[in-house]
N, C-alpha and C positions, 0 to 999 in steps of 0.2 A: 569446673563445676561438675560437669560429666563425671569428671575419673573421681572427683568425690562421691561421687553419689554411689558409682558401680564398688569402689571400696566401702561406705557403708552398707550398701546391700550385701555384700562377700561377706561384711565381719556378721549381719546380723543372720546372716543364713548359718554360718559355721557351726560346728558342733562343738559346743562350752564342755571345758572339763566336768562343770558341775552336773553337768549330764547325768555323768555317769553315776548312776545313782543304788546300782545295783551291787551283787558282791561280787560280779563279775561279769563281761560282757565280750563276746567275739563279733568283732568289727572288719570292717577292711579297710585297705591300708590308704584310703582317703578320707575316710570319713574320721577314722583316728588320730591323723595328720590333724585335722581339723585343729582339734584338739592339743595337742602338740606341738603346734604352729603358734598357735595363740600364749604359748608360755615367751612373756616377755624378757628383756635386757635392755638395757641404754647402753647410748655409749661411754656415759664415765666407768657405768659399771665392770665392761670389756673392757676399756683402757687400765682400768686400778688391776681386775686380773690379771693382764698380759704384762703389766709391773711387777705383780707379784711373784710372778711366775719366773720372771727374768732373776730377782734376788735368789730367790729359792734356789735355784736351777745352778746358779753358781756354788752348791756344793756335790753337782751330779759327779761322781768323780769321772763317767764314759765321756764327759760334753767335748773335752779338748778334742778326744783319739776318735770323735766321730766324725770330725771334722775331714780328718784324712786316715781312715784305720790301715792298718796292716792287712795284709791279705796273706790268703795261704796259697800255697802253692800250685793248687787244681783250681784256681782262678782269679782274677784280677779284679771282681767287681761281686764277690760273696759278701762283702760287708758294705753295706750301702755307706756314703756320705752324708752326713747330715749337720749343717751348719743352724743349732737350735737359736740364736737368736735370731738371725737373719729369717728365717723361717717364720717364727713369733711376729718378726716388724711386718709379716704379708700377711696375717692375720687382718681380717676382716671388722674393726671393734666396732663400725657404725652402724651394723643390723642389729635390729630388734628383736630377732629372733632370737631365744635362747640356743634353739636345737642346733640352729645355721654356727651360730658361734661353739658351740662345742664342740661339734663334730668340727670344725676344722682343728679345732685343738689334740681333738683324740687322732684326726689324724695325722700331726706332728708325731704326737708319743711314739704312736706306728709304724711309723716310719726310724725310728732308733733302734725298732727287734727289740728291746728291752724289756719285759713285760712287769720288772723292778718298777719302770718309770711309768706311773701311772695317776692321772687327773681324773677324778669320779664326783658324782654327786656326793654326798653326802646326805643320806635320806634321813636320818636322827636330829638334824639341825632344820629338820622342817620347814624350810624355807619353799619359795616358789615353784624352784625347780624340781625338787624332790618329784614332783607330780611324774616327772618321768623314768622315776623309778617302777611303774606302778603297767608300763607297758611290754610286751611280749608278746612275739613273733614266733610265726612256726609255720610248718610246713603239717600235711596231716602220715607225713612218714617218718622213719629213722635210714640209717645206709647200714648195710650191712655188708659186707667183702667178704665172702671165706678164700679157703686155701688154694683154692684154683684161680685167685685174681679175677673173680665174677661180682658184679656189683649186682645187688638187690633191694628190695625198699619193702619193708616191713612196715605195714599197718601202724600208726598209732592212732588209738580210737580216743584217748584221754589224756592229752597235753596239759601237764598240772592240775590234775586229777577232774579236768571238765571233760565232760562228751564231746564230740564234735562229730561229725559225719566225715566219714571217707569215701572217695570214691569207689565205684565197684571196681573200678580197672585195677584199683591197688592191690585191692582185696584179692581180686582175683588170678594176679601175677605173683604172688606175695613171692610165690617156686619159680619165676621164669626173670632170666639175668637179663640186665639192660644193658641195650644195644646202642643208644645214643642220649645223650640228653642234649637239646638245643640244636640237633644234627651234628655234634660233636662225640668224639671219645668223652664216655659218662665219665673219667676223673677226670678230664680237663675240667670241670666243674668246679670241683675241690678245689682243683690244685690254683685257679682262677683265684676263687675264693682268698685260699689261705695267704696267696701271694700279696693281694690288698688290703687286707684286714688284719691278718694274723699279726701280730708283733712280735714274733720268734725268727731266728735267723739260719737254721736249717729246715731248708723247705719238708724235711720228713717231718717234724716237728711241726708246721704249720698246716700239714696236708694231717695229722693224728687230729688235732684240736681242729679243724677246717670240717670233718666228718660230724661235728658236733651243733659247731655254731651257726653251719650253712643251713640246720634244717629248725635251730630253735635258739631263742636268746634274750635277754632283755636291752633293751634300747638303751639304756642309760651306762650301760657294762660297751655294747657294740652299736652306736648310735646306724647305724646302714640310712643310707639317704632312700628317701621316698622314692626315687625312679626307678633304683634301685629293686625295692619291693616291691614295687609295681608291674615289674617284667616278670612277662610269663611265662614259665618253665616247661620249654616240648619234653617229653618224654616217649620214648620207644623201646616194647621191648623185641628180646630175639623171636621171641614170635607173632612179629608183627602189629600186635596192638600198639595203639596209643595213647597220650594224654595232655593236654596243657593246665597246667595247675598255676592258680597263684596264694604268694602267701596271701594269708590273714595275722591279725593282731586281735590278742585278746588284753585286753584293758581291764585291772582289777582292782577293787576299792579300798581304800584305805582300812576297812574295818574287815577284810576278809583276814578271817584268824590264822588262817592256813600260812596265808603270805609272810601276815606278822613274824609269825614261828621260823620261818626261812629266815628274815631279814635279820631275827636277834638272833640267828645261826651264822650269821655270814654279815661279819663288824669290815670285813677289808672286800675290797673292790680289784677287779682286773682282770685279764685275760686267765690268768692262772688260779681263778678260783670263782667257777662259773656259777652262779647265782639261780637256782633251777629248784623247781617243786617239782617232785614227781608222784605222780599218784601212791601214796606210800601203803595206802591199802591192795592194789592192785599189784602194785611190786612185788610185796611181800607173800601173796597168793599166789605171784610167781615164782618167785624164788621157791616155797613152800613143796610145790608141784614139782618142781627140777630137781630139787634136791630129796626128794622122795628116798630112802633107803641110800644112802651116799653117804660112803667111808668119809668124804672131807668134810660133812659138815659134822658137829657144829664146831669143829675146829677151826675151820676158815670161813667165817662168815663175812660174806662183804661187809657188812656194819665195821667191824675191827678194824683198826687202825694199822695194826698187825695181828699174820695170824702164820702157823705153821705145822706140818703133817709130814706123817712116812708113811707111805702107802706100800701097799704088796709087789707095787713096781720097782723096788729099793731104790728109788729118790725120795731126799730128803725137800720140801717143796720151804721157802719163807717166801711168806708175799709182805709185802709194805705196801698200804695202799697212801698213805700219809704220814709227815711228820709234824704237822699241824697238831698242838696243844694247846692252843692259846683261847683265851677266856675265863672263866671262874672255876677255880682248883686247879692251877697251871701245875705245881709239886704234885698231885694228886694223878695229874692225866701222865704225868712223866712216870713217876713211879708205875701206873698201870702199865706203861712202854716198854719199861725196863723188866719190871718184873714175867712180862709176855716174852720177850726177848730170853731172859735166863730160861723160861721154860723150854723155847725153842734152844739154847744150849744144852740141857739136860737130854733133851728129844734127840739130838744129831751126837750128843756122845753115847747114846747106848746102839750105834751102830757105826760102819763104816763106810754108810752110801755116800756118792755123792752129794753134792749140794746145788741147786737149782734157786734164784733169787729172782723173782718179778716185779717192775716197777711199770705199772700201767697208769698213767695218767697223775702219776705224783706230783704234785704242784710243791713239793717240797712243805720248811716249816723249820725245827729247831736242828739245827748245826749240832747241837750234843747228840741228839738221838740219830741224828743221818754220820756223824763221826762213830758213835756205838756201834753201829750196823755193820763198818767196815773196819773195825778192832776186831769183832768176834769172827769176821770172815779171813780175813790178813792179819794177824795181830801185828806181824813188824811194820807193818806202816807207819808211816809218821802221818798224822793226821792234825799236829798244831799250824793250824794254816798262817800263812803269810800273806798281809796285805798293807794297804797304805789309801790314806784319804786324799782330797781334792784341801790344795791352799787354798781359803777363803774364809769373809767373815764371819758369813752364815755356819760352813764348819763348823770352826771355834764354837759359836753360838750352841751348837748340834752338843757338839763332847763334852761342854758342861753342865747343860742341860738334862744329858741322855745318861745312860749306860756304859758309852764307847768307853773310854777312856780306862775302866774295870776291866777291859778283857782285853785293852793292848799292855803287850811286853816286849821291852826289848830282847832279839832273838837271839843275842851273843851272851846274854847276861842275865837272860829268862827275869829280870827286877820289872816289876810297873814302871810303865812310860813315866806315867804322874803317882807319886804318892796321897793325892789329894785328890778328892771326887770330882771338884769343882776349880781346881787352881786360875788365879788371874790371868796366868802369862802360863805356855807351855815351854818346855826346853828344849834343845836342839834338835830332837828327832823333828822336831815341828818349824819350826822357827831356822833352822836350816835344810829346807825341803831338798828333794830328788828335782833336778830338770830333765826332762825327756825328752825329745824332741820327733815328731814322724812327718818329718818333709820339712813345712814349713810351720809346723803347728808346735806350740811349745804348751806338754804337761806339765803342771807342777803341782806335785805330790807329797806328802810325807815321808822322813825314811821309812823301810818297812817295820810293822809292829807282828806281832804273835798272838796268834787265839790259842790257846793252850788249854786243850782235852782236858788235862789231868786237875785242873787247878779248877777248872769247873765241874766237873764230876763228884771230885772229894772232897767237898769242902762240909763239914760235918754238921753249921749251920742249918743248908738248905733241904735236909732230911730225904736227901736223895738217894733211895735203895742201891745197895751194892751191884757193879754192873760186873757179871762173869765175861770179863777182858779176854780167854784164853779155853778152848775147849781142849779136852782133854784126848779128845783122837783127829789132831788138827788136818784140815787137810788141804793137800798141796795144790796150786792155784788153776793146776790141769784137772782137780778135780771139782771145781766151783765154776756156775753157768753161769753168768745175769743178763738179765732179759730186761733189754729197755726200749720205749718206745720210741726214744729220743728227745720227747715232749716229760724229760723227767729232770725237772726245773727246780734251782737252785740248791737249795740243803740235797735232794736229790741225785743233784747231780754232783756234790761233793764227793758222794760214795764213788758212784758210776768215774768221773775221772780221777779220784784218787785210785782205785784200784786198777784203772790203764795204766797211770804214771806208774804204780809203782811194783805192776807185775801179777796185782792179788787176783784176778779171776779172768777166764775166756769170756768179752762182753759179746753180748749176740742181739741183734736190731730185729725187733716186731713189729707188726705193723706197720706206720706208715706209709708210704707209696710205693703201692706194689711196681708200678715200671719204674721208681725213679732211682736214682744212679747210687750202689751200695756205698762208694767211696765218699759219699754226700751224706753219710746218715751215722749223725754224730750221736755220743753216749748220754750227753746230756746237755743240759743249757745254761747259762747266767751263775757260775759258781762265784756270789759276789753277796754284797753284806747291804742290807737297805733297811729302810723306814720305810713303814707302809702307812702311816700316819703321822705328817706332818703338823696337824692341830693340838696332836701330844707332848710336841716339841715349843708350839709359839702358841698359843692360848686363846690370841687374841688378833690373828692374823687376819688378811682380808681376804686370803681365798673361802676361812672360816667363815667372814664378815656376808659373803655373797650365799653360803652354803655348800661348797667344794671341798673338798680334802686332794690332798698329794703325798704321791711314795714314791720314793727317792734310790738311786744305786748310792752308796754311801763310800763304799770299802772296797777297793779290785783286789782280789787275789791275785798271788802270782805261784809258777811253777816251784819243786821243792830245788833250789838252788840254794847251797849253803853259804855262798859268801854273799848272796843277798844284792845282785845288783842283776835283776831280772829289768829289764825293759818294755816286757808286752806283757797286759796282762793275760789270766787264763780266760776273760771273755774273750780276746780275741784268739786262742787257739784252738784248733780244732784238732779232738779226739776222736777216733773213729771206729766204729762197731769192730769185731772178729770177724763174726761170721753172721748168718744172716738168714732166719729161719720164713716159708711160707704161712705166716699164722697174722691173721687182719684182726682179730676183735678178739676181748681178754673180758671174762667173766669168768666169777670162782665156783664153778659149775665143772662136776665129777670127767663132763665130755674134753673142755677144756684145759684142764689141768693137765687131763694124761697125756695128749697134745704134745704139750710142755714138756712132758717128762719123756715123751719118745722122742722127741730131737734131740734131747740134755741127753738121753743114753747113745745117740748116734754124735753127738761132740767128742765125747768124753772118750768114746773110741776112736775117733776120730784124732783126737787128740795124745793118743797113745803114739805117733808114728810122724803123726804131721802138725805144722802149726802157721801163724801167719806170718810170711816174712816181714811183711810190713812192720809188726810188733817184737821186735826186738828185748823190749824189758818182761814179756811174759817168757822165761825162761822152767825149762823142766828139772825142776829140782831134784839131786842127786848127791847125795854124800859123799861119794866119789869124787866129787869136784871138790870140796871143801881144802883137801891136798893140796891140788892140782892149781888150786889160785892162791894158797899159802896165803891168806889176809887176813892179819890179824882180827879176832871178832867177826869174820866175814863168815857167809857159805854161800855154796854156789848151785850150779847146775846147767846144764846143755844151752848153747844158744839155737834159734830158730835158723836155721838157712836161707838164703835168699830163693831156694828152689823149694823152700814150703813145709822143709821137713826137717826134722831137728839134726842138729850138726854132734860133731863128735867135742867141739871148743867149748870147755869151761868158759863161766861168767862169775861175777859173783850176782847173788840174786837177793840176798838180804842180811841184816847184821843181826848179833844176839841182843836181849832186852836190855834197855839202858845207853842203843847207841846207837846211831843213826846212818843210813846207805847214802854218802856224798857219792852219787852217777856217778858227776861230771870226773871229779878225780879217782873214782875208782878205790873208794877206802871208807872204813868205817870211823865217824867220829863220835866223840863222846857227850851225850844228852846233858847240857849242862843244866836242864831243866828238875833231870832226876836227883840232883843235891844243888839244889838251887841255893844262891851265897846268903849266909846267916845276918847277914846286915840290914836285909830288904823285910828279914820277921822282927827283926827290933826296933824299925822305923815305926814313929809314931800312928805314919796310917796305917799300919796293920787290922788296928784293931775296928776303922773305919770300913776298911776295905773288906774283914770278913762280914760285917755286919751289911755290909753292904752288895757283898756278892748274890744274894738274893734278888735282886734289882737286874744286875745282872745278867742270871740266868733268865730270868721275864723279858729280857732286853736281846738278848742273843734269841731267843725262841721266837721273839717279833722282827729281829730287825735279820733275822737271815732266812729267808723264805725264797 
């Protein structure tokens, strides 16, 4: 009777969502809870979830190889294990707690590194939960690193464009670097951070996006447990002041306009596409200020999606800050891509400089426009990727439902998998899968299918502006920098390891953790094919039922191997930086750029005499060679020495147009794609399949992020 009583008094004391009655309110992080707490669940509810989840889930195509992944070489236990059902049965489904139950969910996902794989509210379906879309955490600073590996905390006075008070200790250090936080080295903080929350799998990657989410985020994206935010943060800095801060949570209403306009900006959910209001009047005052009298603007304006300049420092700069087009006018945002892109072709052939490429915090987006990017920098690349799906019901269910099935091709015979959008039954690529095997764990996949660049590009339906494939004063891959953070996820990161695998540019790692281990700081992340909404796919599902959505890894890539019997895919190998420049924080700001462009001109020279043994396929091309390795179609150029400096031994390094660099055998073979067989245009779905390529391309812009 007691504990009843002390529990009615608790419920009637707590703080009701209905509370909140304002257009927004900074709370702390108990009184918020309150709130928070009180969003309910049952247990049928969590049990129908964790069912649904299980069906779904059987078409993640990572689930088998996470079980027991492959490891690389520089360590035994870089890829976690993670056995998703077994995990799911230790789910919790008899709290009532909605938060309790989520967050153990999200922290399954998290535990994959996957950040494809992802369970979110869904705040459109207005259901109960949604209410926790509506909370956000923060701290009242940002981090700041510069180039001496010095940590600093910049003032922010207006977190989503609210006032808030900051300490004066903040203010007043804003110039003096931190000496400890917690009585620890200030990154261990981060690196803490990124290690349990992050769901990327190179800790540089985790430690780029950790500088973010550790000081600001919404609850329903990164649910953080209450003790969590509850702990108070010592700070000290090198001249001996100090501070302990804790967060706050500001709680914002339904009817704030401001938020609305975020939410219909941002339809998909997950670590790689962080959900943030910023003050956009006070940004842009700033931005306004900095770029006062600056040769780069308004040519590279953060806004752009892409933007690109030659400055008096004779580099030529492209940045890509996204390949996200998706929403209303999807041909329309593509077209603006493309045609940004030709200008930057036009701009790099009326000179000879170098080329410099920036990918800061790219969350990736459409597979054509991230393949585009690395045709105009590499053209011999092969960029028609190779991958294969998970057997399962669900699948099937996915391919006729979906897209998929439009953009696979068989690779030896470049014909559609399926002639039909929707066929009953699929045929033998499917229906006689791949078995893999890692240890004791059995994958079972599809044979490999083909995404094929050219077939989606030109298809004359989809009124998609002509992409300049080939610049006219091309240049050779010792003269091309790109700069990645490592946190340059998915479509992203097609470019960044396509152009490892296959020689096109000297990659070079920013950012990230300044101490942590170069040999660890990969090009990019998850180059794999997904659904970011699963309600798109089943209509009428129960995670819809509850108010959830789910994105899916769908498609694994594999390496470019032309007889097509790859075994790992490319999530689990790791591609590794060149070289590796002192530069922590990327803004398109006149100080930051030339940065950029004073280490691109110390590569590049650099690069004239020496290179990295480790990388073997970035060879320095020479016409010379071309003799000298007598390959038909082929040309070549110097290999790299294992002493760091280029050798006097021919290689071949790439084939002419029309034919493809087979490595492993050492020869060039013939693109059967480039006169693909007259039988597959006289098949009756032809005339489906172009009309349908539209779908399509809307399909490949969503499902490869």
């Amino acid at each position: 009777m007691i504990n009843l009583l002390l529990l009615f008094i608790t419920f009637s004391l707590s703080k009701q969502c209905n509370e909140y009655n304002q257009g927004y309110e900074i709370d702390t992080v108990d009184s918020a809870f309150e709130c928070i707490e009180s969003i309910e669940t049952t247990e049928k509810e969590n049990e129908d979830i964790i069912k649904g989840l299980k069906e779904y889930l059987e078409v993640y195509v990572l689930k088998d190889i996470l079980k027991n992944p492959p490891q690389p070489s520089f360590s035994n236990n870089y890829y976690e294990k993670v056995d998703i059902d077994a995990e799911l049965n230790k789910i919790n489904t008899k709290t009532t707690s909605m938060y309790e139950f989520y967050s153990q969910i999200q922290n399954l996902i998290i535990s994959t590194r996957d950040s494809h794989l992802q369970f979110y509210v869904d705040y459109e379906l207005n259901k109960p939960n949604s209410e926790l879309v509506y909370f956000y955490y923060f701290l009242p600073f940002t981090l700041y690193i510069d180039n001496n590996k010095k940590m600093y905390l910049i003032p922010r006075n207006e977190p989503l464009g609210i006032p808030i008070d900051v300490p004066e200790e903040i203010v007043n250090n804003e110039k003096v670097a931190v000496k400890t936080i917690n009585g620890e080295d200030p990154f261990n903080i981060i690196r803490e951070f990124g290690k349990k929350y992050m769901g990327l799998k190179c800790p540089h990657a985790q430690f780029t996006l950790a500088k973010d989410y550790l000081v600001e985020g919404y609850l329903n994206i990164l649910p953080l447990p209450k003790e969590y935010l509850n702990t108070p943060i010592s700070i000290t800095w090198e001249n001996g002041e100090s501070l302990t801060i804790n967060y706050k949570i500001i709680k914002l209403n339904r009817s704030n306009q401001k938020f609305q306009q975020v939410l219909e900006r941002s339809k998909r959910r997950g670590i790689r596409d962080r959900l943030r209001i910023e003050d956009l009047e006070e940004t842009n005052k700033t931005r306004t200020k900095e770029n006062e009298n600056n040769e780069y603007q308004p040519n590279c304006s953060p806004e752009n999606k892409i933007c690109c300049l030659t400055t008096s420092n004779k580099i030529n700069t492209l940045i890509v800050n996204t390949f996200d087009v998706t929403g209303k006018s999807v041909t329309n945002k593509i077209n603006e891509f493309i045609d940004k892109l030709n200008e930057c072709v036009d701009l790099f052939d009326s000179n000879n400089y170098p080329i410099q490429l920036i990918f800061s915090k790219n969350s990736g987006g459409s597979v054509l426009l991230s393949s585009a990017i690395e045709k105009i920098l590499s053209p011999y690349d092969d960029v028609d990727y190779i991958g294969s799906v998970r057997i399962s019901d669900f699948t099937e269910d996915i391919i006729k439902k979906s897209s998929y099935i439009e953009s696979m091709y068989d690779p030896e015979t470049c014909e559609r998998r399926e002639q039909e959008n929707n066929p009953k039954t699929f045929g033998e690529w499917y229906s006689n899968p791949s078995i893999i095997k890692y240890g004791d764990v059995e994958h079972k996949v599809s044979q490999p299918s083909k995404i094929i660049f050219d077939k989606l590009i030109q298809t004359p339906s989809l009124g998609i502006h002509q992409l300049k494939k080939l610049m006219k004063n091309k240049r050779k891959p010792t003269e091309i920098v790109v700069y990645t953070d490592s946190y340059c996820y998915s479509a992203c990161s097609w470019v960044t390891k396509g152009l490892k695998e296959w020689g096109g540019a000297i990659i070079v790692g920013f950012d990230g953790d300044p101490y942590g281990k170069d040999e660890e700081f990969e090009v990019g992340l998850s180059p794999s094919n997904n659904i970011p909404d699963i309600n798109d796919i089943d209509k009428d599902n129960i995670l819809k039922q509850y108010g959830y959505n789910l994105g899916l890894t769908v498609r694994e890539t594999y390496r470019f191997n032309y007889e097509y019997n790859e075994s790992i895919p490319r999530e689990f190998l790791t591609d590794m930086i060149d070289e590796r420049v002192n530069i922590y924080q990327f803004d398109q700001t006149e100080k930051v750029i030339k940065e950029f462009e004073g280490e691109t001109k110390k590569i590049i020279e650099k690069y004239q005499t020496k290179c990295n043994p480790n990388n073997k396929r970035l060879v320095k091309r020479d016409e010379k060679c071309d003799k000298e390795i007598n390959i038909e179609h082929g040309h070549g150029g110097y290999e790299c020495g294992d002493n760091g400096e280029w050798s006097t031994k021919c290689v071949m390094a790439y084939c002419d147009d029309g034919y493809k660099f087979d490595y492993n055998n050492n020869k060039c073979i013939e693109d059967v794609c480039v006169n693909p067989p007259t039988e597959s245009e006289s098949d009756n779905g032809t005339t489906s399949m172009t009309v349908n390529l539209v779908m399509t391309i809307i399909g490949i812009i969503t499902l490869i992020l």
